[in-house]
C-alpha positions as CSV (number, residue, x, y, z in Angstrom):
1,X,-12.1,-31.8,-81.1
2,X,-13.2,-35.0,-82.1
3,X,-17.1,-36.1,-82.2
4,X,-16.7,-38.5,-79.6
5,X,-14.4,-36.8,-76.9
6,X,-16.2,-37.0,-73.8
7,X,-18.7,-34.5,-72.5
8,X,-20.0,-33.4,-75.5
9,X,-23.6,-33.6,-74.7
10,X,-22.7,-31.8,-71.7
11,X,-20.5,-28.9,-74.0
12,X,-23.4,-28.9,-75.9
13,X,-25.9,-27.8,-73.6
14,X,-23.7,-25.1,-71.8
15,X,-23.0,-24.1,-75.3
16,X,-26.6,-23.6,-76.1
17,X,-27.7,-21.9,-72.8
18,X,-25.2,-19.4,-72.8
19,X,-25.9,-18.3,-76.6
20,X,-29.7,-18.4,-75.6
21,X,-29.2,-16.3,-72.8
22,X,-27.3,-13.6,-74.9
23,X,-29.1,-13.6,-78.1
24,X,-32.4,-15.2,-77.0
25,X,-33.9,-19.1,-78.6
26,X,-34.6,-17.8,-81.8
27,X,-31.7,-16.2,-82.8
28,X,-29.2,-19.6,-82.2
29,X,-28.9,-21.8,-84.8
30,X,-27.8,-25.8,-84.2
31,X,-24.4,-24.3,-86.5
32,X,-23.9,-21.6,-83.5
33,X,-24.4,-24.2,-81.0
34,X,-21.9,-26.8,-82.5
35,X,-19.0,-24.2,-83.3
36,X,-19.7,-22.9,-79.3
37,X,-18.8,-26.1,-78.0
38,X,-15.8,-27.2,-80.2
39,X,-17.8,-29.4,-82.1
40,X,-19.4,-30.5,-85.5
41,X,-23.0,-30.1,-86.5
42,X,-22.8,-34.1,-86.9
43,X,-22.2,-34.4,-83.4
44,X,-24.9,-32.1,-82.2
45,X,-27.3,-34.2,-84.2
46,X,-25.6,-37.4,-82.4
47,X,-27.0,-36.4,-79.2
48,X,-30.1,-33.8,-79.9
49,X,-32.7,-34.3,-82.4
50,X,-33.2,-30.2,-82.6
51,X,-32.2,-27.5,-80.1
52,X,-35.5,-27.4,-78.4
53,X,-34.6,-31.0,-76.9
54,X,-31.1,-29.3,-75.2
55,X,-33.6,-27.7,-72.6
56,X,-36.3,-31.0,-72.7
57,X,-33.0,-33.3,-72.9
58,X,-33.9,-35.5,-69.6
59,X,-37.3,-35.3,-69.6
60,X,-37.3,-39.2,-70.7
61,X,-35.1,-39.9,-68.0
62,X,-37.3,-37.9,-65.6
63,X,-40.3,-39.5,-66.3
64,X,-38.9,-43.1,-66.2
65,X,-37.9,-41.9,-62.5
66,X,-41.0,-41.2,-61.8
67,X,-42.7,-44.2,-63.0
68,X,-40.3,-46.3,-60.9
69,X,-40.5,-44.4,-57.6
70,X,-44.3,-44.7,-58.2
71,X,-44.3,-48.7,-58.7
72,X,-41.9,-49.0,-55.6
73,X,-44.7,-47.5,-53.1
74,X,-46.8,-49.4,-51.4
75,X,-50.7,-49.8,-53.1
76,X,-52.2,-49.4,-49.8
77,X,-50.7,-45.8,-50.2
78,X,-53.7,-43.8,-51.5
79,X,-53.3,-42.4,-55.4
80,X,-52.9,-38.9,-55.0
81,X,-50.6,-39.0,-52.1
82,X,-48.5,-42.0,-54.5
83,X,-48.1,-39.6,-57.1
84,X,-46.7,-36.8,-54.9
85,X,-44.1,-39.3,-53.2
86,X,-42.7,-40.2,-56.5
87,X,-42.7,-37.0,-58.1
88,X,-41.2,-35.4,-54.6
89,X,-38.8,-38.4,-54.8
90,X,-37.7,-37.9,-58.5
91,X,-37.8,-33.8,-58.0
92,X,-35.1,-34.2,-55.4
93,X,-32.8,-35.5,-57.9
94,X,-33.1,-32.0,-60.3
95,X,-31.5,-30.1,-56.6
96,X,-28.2,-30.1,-58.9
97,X,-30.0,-28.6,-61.7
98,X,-31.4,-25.4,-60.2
99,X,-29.3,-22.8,-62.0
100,X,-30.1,-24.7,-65.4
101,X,-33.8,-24.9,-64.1
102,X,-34.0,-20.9,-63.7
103,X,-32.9,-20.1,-67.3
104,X,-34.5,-23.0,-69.1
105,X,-38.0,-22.0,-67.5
106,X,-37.4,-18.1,-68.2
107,X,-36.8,-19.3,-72.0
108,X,-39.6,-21.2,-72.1
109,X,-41.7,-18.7,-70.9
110,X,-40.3,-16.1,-73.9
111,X,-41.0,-18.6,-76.8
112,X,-44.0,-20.3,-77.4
113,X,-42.3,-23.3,-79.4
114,X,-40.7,-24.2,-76.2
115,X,-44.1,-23.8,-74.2
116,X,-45.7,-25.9,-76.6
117,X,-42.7,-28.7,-76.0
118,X,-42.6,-28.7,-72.3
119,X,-46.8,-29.3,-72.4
120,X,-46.1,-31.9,-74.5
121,X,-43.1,-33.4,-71.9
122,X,-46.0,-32.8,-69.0
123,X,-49.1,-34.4,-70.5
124,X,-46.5,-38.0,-71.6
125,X,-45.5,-37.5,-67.8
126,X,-49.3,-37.4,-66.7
127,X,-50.2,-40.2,-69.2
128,X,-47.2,-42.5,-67.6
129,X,-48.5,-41.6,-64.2
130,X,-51.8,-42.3,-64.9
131,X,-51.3,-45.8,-66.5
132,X,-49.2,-46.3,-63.5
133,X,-52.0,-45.7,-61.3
134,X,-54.2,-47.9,-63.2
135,X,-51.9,-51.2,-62.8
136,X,-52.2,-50.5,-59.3
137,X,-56.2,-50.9,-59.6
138,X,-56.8,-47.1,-59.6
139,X,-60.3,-46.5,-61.3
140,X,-59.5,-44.6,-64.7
141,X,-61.0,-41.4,-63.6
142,X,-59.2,-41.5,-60.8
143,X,-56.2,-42.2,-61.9
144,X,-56.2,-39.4,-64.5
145,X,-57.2,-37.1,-61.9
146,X,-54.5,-37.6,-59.6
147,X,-51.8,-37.6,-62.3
148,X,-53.0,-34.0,-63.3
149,X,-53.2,-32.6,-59.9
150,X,-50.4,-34.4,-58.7
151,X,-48.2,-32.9,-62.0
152,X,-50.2,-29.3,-60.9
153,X,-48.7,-29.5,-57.8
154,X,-44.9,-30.7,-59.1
155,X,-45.2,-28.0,-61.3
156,X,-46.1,-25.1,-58.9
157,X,-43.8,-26.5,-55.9
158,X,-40.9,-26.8,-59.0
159,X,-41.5,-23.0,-59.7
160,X,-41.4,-21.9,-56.7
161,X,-38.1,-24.0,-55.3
162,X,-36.2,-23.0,-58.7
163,X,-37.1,-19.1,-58.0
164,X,-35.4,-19.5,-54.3
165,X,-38.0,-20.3,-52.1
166,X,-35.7,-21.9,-48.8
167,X,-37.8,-25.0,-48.3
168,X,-36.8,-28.0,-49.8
169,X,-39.3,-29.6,-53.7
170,X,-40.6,-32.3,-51.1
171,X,-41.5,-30.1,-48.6
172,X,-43.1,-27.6,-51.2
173,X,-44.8,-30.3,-52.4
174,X,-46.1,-31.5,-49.3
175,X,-47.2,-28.1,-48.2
176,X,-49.3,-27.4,-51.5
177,X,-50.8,-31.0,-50.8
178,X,-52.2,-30.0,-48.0
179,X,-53.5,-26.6,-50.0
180,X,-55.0,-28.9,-52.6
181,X,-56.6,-31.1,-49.9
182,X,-58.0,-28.1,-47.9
183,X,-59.5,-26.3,-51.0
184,X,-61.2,-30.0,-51.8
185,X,-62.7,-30.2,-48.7
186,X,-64.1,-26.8,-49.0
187,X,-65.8,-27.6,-51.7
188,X,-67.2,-31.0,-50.5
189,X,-68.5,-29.5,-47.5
């Protein structure tokens, strides 16, 4: 097939989480992944830098989401509540990835290359959330603040959704909101 038939990205992936899932990360090489799909090592490298980016592949596009969904709501909305709208909004665009979601977390849990990867993806997600917050006049600690807890609770409510829970990311993400804001005003009191 050639390099630039269409759906090769797409091949690729597939490819690479069915290999993964038989022989584990470790044991699939970019070679293995290529020859899966019908395809060259060339046109691997034409859409993946390495292998870990097949499972880490729209993070870019993920965080540019959320970025946007955060500038489109209103600044009278207050930061914390901002973050969890845009991330709820942008989360509810992964629904058709839920089957991909279960195995690319249960290899990420199994290698710590790929843990190290995804923290990476999460703290450039916080940092774009939390310079978003600051051009809508959030203070800096702020700001940081409610980009961490908001990306704490994206990533429990995520966990839970992709592992079958019946309510919908916004809702679980809504509902651990409310967890975070009752266990803060525990504290304060």
């Amino acid at each position: 097939m050639g390099r630039w038939e269409p759906g090769a990205q797409g091949r690729l992936q597939l490819a690479a989480l069915e290999l993964f899932a038989k022989r584990g990360y470790s044991a699939v090489t970019i070679a293995d992944i290529a020859e899966a799909a019908g395809l060259t090592k060339r046109t691997f490298f034409n859409h993946f830098p390495d292998k870990r980016e097949i499972l880490f592949a729209g993070a870019g596009a993920f965080e540019e989401s959320v970025v946007n969904h955060l500038r489109s709501i209103p600044h009278d909305v207050a930061a914390l509540e901002a973050v969890v709208q845009a991330l709820s909004i942008a989360g509810s665009e992964l629904a058709r990835y839920r089957e991909f979601s279960i195995l690319r977390r249960d290899l990420i849990a199994l290698n710590v290359e790929l843990r190290e990867r995804d923290l990476v993806k999460m703290v450039s997600l916080t940092d774009a959330i939390a310079v978003e917050l600051l051009k809508r006049r959030v203070g800096a600690t702020q700001a940081s603040l409610a980009a961490q807890i908001g990306i704490s609770i994206f990533n429990w409510a995520y966990d839970k959704w992709i592992s079958g829970n019946d309510l919908d990311l916004s809702e679980l993400m809504r509902t651990t909101l409310f967890d975070v804001r009752s266990i803060v005003d525990v504290v304060a009191t």
